[in-house]
C-alpha positions in Angstrom: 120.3 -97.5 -33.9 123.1 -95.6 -33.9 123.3 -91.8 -32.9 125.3 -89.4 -34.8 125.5 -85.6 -34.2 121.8 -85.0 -33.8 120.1 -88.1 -35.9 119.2 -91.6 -35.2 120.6 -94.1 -38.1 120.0 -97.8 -38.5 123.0 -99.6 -39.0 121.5 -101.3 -42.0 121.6 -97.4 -43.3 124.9 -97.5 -43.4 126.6 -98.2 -46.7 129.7 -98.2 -45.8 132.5 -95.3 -43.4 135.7 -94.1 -44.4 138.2 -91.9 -43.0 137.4 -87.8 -43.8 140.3 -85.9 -44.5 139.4 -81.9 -43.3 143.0 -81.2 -45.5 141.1 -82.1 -48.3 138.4 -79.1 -48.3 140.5 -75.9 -46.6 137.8 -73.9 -47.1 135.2 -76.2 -44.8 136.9 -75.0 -40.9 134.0 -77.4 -38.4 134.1 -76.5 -34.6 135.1 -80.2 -33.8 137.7 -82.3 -35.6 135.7 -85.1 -37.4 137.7 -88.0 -38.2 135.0 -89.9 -40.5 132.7 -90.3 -42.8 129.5 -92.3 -43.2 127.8 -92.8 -46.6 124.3 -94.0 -45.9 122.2 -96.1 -48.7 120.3 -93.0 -50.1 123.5 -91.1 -50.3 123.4 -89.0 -47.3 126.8 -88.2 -45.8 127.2 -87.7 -42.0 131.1 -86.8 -40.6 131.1 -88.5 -37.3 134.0 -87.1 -34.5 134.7 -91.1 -34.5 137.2 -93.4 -36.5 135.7 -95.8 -38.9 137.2 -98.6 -36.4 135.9 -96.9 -33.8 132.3 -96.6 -35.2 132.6 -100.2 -36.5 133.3 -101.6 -33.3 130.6 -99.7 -31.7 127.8 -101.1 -34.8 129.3 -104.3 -33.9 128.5 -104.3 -30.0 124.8 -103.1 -31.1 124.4 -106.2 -33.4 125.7 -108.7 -30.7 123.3 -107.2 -27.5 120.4 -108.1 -30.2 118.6 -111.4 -29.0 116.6 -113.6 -31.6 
């Protein structure tokens, strides 16, 4: 599980992240700078105050703690 903002996601969610542009939409002025974007299976979009490396790397570590 991964926590963003306020909600829990599964990583297998997650369809894929890209990078969110705030230039893009100047009439949309967040309190903190978000820096992506994550586009879950049932088309929900979260901004996350991560980079998509960053929050790739950090779904990565969760997959290798888990023990089979």
């Amino acid at each position: 599980m991964q926590a963003i903002g306020k909600r829990l996601v599964s990583s297998e969610q997650v369809a894929f992240v890209e990078p969110f542009d705030s230039a893009s939409n100047p009439e949309f002025r967040p309190e903190k700078e978000f820096k992506g974007r994550v586009i879950l299976l049932d088309r929900d979009i979260l901004l996350t105050e991560q980079t998509p490396s960053e929050f790739a790397a950090e779904i990565s570590s969760c997959f290798s703690r888990v023990t089979m």
